[in-house]
C-alpha positions in Angstrom: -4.1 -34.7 28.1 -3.0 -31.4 30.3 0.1 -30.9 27.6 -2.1 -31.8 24.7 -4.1 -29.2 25.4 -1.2 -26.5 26.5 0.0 -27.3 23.5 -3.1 -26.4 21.0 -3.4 -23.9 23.2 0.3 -22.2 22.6 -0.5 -23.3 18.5 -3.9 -21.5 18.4 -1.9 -18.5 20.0 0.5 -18.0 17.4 -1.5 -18.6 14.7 -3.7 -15.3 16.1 -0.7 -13.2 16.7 0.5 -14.1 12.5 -3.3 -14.0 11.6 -4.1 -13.1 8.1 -6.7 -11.0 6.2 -8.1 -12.0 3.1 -9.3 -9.8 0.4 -10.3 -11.3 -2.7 -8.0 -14.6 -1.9 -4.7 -12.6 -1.4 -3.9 -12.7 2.2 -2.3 -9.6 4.2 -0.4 -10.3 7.8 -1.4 -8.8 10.2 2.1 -7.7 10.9 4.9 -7.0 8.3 8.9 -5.6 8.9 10.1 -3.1 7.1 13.4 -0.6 8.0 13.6 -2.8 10.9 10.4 -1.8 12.6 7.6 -3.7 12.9 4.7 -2.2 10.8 0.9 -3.4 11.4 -1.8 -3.5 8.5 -4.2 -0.7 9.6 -6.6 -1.8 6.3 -7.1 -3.8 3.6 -9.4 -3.8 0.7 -10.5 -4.6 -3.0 -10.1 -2.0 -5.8 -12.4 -2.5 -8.6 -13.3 -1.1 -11.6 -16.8 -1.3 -13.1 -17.4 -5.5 -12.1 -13.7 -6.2 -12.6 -11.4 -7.0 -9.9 -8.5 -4.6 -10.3 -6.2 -5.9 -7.4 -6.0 -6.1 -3.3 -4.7 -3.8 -1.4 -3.1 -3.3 2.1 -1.6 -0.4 4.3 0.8 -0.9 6.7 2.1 1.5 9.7 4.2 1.9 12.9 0.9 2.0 15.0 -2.9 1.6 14.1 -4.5 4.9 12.8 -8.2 5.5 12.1 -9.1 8.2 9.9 -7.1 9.7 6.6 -5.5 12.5 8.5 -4.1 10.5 11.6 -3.3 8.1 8.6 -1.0 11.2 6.9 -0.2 12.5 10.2 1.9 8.9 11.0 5.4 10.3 9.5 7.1 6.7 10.2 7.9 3.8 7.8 5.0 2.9 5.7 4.1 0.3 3.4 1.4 0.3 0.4 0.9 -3.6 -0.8 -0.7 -4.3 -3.7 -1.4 -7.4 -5.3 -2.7 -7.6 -9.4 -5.8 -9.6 -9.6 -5.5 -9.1 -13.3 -2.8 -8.4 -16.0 -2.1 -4.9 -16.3 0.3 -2.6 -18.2 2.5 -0.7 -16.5 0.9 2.4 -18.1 -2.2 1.2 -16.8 -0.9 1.4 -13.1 0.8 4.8 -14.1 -2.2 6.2 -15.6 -4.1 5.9 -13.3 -1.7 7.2 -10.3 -1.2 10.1 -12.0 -4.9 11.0 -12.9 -4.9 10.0 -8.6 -2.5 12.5 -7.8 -4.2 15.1 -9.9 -7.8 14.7 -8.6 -6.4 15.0 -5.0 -3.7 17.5 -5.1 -3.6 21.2 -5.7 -2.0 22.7 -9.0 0.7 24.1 -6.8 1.2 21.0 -4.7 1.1 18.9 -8.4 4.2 21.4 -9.3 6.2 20.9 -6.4 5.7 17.7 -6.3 6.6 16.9 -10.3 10.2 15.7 -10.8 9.5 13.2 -7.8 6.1 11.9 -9.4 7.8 11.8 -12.9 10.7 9.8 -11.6 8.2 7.6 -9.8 6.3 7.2 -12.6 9.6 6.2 -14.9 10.1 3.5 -12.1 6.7 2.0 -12.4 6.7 2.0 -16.4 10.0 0.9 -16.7 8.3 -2.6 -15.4 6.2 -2.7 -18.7 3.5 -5.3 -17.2 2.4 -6.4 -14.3 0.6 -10.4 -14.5 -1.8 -11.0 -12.4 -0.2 -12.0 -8.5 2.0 -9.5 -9.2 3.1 -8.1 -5.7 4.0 -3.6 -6.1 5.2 -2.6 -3.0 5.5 1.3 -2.5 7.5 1.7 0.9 8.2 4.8 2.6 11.3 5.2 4.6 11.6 8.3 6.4 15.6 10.0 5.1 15.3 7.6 2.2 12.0 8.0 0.6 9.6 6.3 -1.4 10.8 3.0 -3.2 8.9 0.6 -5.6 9.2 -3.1 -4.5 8.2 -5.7 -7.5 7.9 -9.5 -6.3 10.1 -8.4 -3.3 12.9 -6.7 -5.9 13.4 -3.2 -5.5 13.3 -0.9 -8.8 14.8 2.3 -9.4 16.2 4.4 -7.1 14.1 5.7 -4.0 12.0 9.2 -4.5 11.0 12.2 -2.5 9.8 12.8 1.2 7.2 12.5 3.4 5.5 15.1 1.0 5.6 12.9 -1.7 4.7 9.5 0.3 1.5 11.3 1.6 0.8 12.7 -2.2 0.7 8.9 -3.2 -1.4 7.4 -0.3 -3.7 10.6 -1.0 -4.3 8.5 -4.1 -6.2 6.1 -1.9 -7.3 7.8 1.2 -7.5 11.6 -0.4 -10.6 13.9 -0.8 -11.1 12.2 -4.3 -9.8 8.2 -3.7 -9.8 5.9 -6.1 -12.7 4.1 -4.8 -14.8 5.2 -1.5 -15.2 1.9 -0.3 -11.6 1.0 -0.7 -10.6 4.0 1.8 -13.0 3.4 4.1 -11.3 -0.4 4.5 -7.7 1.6 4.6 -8.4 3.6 7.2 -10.4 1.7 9.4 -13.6 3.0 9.3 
């Protein structure tokens, strides 16, 4: 009996340390690798639009960060995981990260930041859908940059610096996100 319950015991252990969040049926580890670093989901959360279920949403980074500006201030790997809860066009996605980047960036930051968002941008269109379950990773690796990841399959070339990673998660966690509520799940509060 002692080694049946040592052993539920060590079970029920491990499945806490892989525990996963769900958002909207899409489930988020707690834990994730990436550049051979363990990153940890710091938020996750539901984007909408009007009463439609847009997709779910995760953030991962090196440590835990509460708040948008320790969020930008983490200059490790990070991962942005998205998951399509509808079908969408990749001009749809694109759309709408540009208007992002322009509602939370300055004129000056927009024109530094331009050939990186416009080769971002060809990545993502160059997709030309994205079904429902789709899975859009946007890594950041710091001396590489920012990569798209589509059903684990990277796409185009990697793009920009730490500049242009925080522009992108700005899109989320800025002074203008895409949704309030959705932030407030990313960055832990």
């Amino acid at each position: 009996m002692k080694k049946l319950l040592g052993a539920l015991c060590a079970t029920l252990a491990l499945a806490s340390a892989h525990a996963a969040v769900d958002v909207a049926g899409v489930k988020f580890d707690d834990q994730t690798r990436m550049a051979d670093q363990s990153l940890q989901l710091n938020g996750a959360g539901l984007r909408t639009k009007f009463v439609f279920k847009v997709y779910a949403m995760g953030l991962y980074l090196p440590a835990k960060a509460k708040g948008a500006q320790a969020v930008l201030a983490s200059d490790g790997p990070r991962r942005i995981d998205i998951v399509t809860l509808r079908d969408l066009t990749a001009e749809q996605f694109a759309d709408a990260l540009t208007e992002g980047l322009q509602k939370n960036l300055t004129a000056a930051e927009q024109q530094a930041l331009k050939a990186d968002s416009e080769a971002f941008r060809a990545n993502l269109l160059a997709l030309k859908e994205a079904k429902e379950g789709t899975r859009i990773q946007i890594d950041f690796t710091p001396g590489s940059g920012t990569r798209l990841i589509v059903n684990g399959t990277p796409r185009g070339d990697a793009v920009g610096d730490i500049a242009f990673a925080n522009a992108l998660l700005r899109v989320w966690i800025g002074e203008a996100p895409a949704q309030a509520d959705l932030k407030r799940a990313l960055i832990g509060e």
